[in-house]
C-alpha positions as CSV (number, residue, x, y, z in Angstrom):
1,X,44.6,13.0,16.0
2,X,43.8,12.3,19.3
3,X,42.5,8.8,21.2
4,X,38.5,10.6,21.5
5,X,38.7,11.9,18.1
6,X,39.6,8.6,16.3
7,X,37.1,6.8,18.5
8,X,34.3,9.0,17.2
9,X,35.3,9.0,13.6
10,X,35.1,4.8,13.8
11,X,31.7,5.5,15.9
12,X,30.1,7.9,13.2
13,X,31.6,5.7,10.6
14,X,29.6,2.1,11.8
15,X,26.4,4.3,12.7
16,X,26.6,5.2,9.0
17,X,27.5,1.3,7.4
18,X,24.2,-0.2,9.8
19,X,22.0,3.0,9.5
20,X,23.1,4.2,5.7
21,X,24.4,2.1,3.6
22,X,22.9,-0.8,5.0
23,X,19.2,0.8,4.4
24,X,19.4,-0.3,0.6
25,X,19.8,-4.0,1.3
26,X,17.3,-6.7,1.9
27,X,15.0,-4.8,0.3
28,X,12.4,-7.1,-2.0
29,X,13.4,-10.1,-0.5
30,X,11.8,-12.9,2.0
31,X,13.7,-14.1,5.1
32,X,13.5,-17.7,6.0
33,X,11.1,-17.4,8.5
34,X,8.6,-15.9,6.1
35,X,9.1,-18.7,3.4
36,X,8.3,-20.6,5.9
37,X,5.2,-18.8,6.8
38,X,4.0,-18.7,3.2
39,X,4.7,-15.6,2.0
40,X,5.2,-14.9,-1.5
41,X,7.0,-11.5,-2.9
42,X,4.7,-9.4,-5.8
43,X,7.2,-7.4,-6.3
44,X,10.9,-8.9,-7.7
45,X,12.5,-5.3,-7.0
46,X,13.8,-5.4,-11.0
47,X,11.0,-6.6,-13.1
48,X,7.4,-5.8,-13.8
49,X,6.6,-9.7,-13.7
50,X,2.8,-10.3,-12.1
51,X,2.0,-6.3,-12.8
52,X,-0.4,-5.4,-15.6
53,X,-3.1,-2.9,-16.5
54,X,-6.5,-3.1,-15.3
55,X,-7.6,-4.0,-18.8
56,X,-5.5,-6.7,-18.6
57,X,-2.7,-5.2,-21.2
58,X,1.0,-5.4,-20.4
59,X,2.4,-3.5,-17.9
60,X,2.6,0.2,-18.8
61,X,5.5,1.5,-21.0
62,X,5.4,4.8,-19.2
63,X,4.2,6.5,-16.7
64,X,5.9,3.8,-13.9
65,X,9.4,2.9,-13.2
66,X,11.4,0.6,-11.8
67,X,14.5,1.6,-10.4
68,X,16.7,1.1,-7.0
69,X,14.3,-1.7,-5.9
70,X,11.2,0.7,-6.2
71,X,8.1,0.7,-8.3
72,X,7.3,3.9,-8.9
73,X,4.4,5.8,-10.1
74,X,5.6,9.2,-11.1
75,X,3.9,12.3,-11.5
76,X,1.5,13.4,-14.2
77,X,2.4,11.3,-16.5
78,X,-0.8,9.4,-16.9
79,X,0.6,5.7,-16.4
80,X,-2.8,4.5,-15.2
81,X,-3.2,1.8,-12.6
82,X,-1.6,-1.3,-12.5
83,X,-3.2,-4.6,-11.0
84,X,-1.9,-8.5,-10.2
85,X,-2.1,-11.0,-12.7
86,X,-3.7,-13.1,-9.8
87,X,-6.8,-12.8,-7.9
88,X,-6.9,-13.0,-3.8
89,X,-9.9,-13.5,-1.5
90,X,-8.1,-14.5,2.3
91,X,-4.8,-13.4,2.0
92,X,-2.3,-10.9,4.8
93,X,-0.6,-7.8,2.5
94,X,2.5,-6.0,3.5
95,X,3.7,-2.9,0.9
96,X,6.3,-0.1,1.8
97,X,5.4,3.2,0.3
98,X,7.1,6.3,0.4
99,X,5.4,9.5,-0.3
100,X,6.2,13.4,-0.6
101,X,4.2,16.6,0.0
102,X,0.4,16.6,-1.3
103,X,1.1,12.9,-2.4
104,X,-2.3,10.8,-3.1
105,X,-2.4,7.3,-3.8
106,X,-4.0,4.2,-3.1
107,X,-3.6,0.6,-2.7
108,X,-7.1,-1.2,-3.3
109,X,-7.8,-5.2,-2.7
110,X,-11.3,-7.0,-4.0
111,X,-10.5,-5.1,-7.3
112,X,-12.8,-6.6,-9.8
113,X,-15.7,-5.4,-12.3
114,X,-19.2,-5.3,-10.7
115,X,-22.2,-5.0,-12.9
116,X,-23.1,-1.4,-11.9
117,X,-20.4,0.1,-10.7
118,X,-17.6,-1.3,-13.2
119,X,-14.4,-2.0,-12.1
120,X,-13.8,-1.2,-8.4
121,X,-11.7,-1.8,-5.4
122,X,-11.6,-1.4,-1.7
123,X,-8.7,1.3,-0.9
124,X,-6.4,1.6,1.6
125,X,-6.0,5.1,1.0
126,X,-2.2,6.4,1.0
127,X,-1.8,9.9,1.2
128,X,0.3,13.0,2.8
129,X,-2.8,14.1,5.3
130,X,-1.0,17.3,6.1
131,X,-0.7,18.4,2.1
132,X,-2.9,16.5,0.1
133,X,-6.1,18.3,-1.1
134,X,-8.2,15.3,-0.3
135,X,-7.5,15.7,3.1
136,X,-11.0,17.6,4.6
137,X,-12.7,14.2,5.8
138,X,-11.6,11.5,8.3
139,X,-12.3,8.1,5.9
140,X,-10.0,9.7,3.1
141,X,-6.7,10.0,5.4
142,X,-4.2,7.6,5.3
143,X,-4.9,4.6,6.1
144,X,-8.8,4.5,5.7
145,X,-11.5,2.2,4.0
146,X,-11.4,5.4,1.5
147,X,-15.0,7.2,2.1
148,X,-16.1,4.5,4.3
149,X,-14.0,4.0,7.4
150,X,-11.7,6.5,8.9
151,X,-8.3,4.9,10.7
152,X,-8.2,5.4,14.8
153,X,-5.9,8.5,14.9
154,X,-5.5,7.5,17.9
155,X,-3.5,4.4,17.1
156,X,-2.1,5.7,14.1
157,X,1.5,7.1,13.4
158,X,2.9,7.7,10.5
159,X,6.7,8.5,9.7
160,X,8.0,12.0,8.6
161,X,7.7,12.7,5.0
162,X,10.9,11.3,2.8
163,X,10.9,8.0,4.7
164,X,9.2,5.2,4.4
165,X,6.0,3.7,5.6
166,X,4.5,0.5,5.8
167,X,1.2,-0.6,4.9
168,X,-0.7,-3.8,6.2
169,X,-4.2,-5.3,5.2
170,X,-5.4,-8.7,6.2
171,X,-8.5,-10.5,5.0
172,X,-10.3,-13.2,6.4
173,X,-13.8,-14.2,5.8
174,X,-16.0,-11.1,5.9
175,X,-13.6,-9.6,8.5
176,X,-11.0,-7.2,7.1
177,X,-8.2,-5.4,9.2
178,X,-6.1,-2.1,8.1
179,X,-2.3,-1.6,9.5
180,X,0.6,1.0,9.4
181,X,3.9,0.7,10.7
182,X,3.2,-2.3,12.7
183,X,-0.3,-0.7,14.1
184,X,-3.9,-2.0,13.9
185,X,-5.6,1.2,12.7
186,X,-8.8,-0.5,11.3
187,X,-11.1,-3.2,11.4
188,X,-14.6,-3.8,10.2
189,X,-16.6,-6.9,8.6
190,X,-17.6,-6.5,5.3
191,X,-21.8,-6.7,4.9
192,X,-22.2,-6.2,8.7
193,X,-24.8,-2.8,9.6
194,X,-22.2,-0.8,9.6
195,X,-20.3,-0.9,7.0
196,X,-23.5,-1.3,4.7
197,X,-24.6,1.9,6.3
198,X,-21.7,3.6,5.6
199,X,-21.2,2.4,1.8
200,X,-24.8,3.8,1.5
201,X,-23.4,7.2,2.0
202,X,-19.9,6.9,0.2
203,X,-19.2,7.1,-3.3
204,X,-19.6,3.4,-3.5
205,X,-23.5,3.5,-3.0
206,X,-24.6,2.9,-6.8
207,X,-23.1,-0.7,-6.4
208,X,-25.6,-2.7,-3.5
209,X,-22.7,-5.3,-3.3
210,X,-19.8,-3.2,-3.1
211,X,-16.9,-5.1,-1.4
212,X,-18.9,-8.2,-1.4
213,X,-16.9,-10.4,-3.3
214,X,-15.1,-13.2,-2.7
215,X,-11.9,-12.7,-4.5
216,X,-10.3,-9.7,-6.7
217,X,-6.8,-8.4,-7.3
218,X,-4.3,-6.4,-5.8
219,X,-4.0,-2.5,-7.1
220,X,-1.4,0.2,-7.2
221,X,-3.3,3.1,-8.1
222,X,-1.9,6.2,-10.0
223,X,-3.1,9.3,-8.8
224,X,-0.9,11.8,-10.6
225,X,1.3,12.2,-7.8
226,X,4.7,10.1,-7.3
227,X,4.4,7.7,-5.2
228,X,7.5,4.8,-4.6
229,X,6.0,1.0,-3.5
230,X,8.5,-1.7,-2.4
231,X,8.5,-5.1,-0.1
232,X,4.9,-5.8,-2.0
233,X,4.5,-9.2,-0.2
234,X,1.1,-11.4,0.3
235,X,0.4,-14.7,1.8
236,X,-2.9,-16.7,1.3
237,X,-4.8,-17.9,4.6
């Protein structure tokens, strides 16, 4: 074997140790820095610890599944939704997701149980916009206010399907923000003209207060599609 030949073999083989192998570690862990910053994982990458059901039962027995650092929701099998054992109100969120054709999914914040509208949540919609059936309206793409806001598509970029995305929501006050893969795609204040206009004609318009709450849990919704979570972090402002 010649000098160039055994100088690309070692070349392909360290591309593959940082870019391959490498991909499955660090996963659902916290650097230094973001102890530091007060970050807290929601996610142990093993156990269903801090997950329940939105009844407040024990985490599902099917449906979800924890494997190779993921939390899963898989497909048609009716797991239901899961929640956080611990209510938010100013808090910064940061969840991976990983999604396939036609996937649909959601992860909602504020969840909590209004008097007309029963138990609700504000969504960051996650969703394959290309496949997905529910994909006919701007504010149900990824990365919307579902049936509220659409995101900027202008600012928006999401990664091919079969790798992995990350989501971002940050709440302070009244004013919310919406992120993906490190961009600001959306930002409104909650009870401000507009967004009360647009809950008026979304879904949400049966409950007056819609999304005016102070506090609420965290929500991994199950949609009947699979749909992999992981590096489900939060710190409180």
């Amino acid at each position: 074997m010649n000098t160039i030949k055994k100088l690309t073999l070692v070349f392909s083989f360290c591309m593959l140790v940082v870019f391959g192998f490498g991909q499955g570690k660090n996963q659902n862990q916290l650097t230094p820095k973001e102890k530091k910053q007060g970050w807290v994982l929601l996610f142990d990458g093993t156990t269903s610890n801090g997950w329940m059901k939105t009844n407040g039962q024990p985490f599902p027995e099917k449906g979800w599944q924890i494997s190779n650092g993921c939390l899963t929701v898989l497909e048609n099998q009716k797991g239901g939704d899961i929640v956080t054992a611990e209510e938010y109100s100013d808090f910064e969120l940061s969840v991976d997701f990983l999604i396939d054709t036609t996937a649909n999914s959601g992860i909602k914040y504020f969840f909590t149980n209004y008097t007309k509208g029963g138990k609700l949540g504000m969504e960051y919609q996650v969703m394959d916009d290309i496949g997905a059936s529910d994909n006919k309206l701007a504010n149900h793409l990824c990365g919307s206010l579902y049936d509220i806001f659409p995101p900027d598509a202008t600012k928006k970029k999401m990664n091919a399907l079969g790798k992995w995305n990350t989501a971002g929501i940050v709440c302070r006050g009244r004013h919310v923000e919406h992120w993906l893969n490190g961009k600001k795609i959306l930002e409104y204040e909650r009870g401000s003209a507009q967004y009360l206009a647009a809950v008026e004609k979304s879904k949400y318009k049966t409950e007056p207060v819609f999304g005016m709450v102070e506090k609420g849990r965290i929500l991994l919704q199950e949609h009947g599609h699979q749909v992999s979570f992981r590096n489900i972090k939060i710190r409180k402002y």
